[in-house]
C-alpha positions in Angstrom: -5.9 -25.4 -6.7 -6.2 -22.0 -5.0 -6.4 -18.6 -7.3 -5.2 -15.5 -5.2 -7.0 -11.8 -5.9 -6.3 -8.9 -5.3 -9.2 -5.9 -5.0 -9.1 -2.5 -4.7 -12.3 -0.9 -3.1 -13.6 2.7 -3.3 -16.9 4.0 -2.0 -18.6 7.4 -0.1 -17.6 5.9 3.5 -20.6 4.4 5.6 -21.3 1.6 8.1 -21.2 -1.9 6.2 -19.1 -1.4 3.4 -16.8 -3.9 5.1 -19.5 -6.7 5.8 -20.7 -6.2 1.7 -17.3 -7.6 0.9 -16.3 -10.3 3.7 -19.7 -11.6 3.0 -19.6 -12.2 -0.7 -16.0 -13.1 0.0 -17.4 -16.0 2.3 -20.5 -16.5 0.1 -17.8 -18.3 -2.2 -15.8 -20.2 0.1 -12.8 -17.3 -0.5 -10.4 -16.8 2.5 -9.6 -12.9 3.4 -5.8 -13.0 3.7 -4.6 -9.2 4.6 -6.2 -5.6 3.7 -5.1 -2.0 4.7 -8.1 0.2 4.7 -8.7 3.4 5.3 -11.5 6.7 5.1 -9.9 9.3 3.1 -11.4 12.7 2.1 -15.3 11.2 2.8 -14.2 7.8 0.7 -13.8 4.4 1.9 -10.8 2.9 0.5 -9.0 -0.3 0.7 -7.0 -3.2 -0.6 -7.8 -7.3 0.1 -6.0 -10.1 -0.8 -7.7 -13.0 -0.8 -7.8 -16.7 -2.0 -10.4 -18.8 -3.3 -10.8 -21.8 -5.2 -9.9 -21.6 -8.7 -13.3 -22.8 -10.0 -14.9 -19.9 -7.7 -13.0 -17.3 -9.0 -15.1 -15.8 -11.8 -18.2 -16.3 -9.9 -16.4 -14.6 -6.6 -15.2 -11.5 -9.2 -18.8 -11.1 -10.6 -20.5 -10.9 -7.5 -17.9 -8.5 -6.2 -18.8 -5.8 -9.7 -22.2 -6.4 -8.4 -21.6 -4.6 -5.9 -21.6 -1.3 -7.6 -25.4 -1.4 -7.3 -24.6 -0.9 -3.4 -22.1 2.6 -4.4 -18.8 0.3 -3.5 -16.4 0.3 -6.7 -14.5 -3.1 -6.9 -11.8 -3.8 -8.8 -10.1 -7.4 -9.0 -6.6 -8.6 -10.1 -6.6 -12.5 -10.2 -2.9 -14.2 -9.7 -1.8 -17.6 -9.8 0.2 -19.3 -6.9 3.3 -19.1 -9.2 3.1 -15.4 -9.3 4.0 -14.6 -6.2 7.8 -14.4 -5.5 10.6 -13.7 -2.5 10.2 -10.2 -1.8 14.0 -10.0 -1.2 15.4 -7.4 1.9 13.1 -5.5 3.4 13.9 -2.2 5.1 11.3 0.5 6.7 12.2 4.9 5.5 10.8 7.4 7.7 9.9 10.5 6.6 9.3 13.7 8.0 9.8 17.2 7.2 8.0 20.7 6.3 5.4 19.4 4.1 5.7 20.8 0.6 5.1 19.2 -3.0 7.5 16.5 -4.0 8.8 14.8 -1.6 7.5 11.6 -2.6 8.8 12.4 -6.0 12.4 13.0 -4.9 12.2 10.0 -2.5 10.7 7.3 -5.1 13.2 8.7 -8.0 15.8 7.5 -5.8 13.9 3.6 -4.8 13.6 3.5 -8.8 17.2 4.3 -9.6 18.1 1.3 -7.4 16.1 -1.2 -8.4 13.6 -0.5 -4.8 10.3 -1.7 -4.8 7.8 -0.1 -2.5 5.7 -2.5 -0.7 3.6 -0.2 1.4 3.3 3.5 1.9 1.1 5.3 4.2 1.8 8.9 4.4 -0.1 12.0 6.4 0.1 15.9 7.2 0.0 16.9 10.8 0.1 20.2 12.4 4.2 20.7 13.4 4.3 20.7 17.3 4.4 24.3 18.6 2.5 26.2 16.1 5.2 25.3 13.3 3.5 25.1 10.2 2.2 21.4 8.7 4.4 18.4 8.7 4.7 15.8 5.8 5.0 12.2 7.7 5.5 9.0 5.7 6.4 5.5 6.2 7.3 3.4 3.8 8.5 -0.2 3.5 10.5 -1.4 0.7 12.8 -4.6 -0.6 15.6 -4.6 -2.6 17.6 -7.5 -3.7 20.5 -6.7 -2.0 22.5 -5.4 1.2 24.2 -3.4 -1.1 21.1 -1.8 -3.0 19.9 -0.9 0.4 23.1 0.7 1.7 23.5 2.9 -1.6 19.8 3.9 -1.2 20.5 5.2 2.0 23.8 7.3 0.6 21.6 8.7 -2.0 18.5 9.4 0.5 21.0 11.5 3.0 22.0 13.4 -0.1 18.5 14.8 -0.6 17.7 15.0 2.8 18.9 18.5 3.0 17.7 19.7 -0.4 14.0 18.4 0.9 14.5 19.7 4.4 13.3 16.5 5.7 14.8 14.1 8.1 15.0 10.4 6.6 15.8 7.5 9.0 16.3 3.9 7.0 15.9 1.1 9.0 16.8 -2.6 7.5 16.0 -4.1 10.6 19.6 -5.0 10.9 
């Protein structure tokens, strides 16, 4: 019987950080099944989901909080195969717009009226073409459990759109 995890990592950015956890990961017979990873602000950060044999599992999680000794912060969710569930419709929102505080806010208020979950969200500020100030950019996939959830996220989105002076594209794939 397999046990899935799920770690977050965090630690000052240097060669190896990578190989510290693949290894361990391998050490115990785990299987690396996806990550998004990332240097932000100086820091190494990332997410892996992995599986491993059940009867691996606490020795895999200790030897992955050993690694603190190394600087790298580790942090592990364990999940059964039951746990994971149909993620449902999935559609992609772009953002982009003068960058400015709460965006995000006004754009997750409206996923969390309806029900949206966010599956991923990777978000950055770039210099606007032409000497026009910063831009906010974010992508973001979501699923919702309907057609219909999706349509009525898109109303509200275009509603806001103006008030946030940011253009918002959904894109369900369809």
């Amino acid at each position: 019987m397999l046990t899935y995890i799920v770690m977050t990592i965090i630690g000052a950015d240097r060669p190896g950080l990578v190989q510290l956890v693949a290894t361990r990961l391998a050490d115990h017979r785990g299987n690396w099944l996806e990550s998004r990873m990332g240097r932000l602000g100086g820091q190494f950060a990332g997410i892996v989901r992995a599986e491993v044999e059940a009867d691996k599992a606490d020795e895999l999680t200790k030897a992955l909080h050993a690694l603190e000794v190394d600087g790298l912060r580790v942090i592990v969710h364990t999940e059964s195969e039951a746990e994971h569930a149909a993620a449902g419709l999935a559609a992609t929102l772009s953002v982009v717009g003068q960058d400015r505080p709460g965006i995000l806010r006004a754009v997750s208020a409206v996923f969390t009226t309806h029900a949206v979950n966010v599956e991923e969200l990777s978000s950055e500020r770039v210099s606007a073409p032409m000497g026009g100030g910063t831009l906010f950019q974010a992508t973001i996939t979501v699923s919702a459990t309907s057609a219909e959830a999706l349509a009525e996220v898109q109303s509200d989105l275009e509603k806001i759109a103006t008030d946030l002076m940011v253009d918002l594209k959904l894109d369900s794939g369809d």
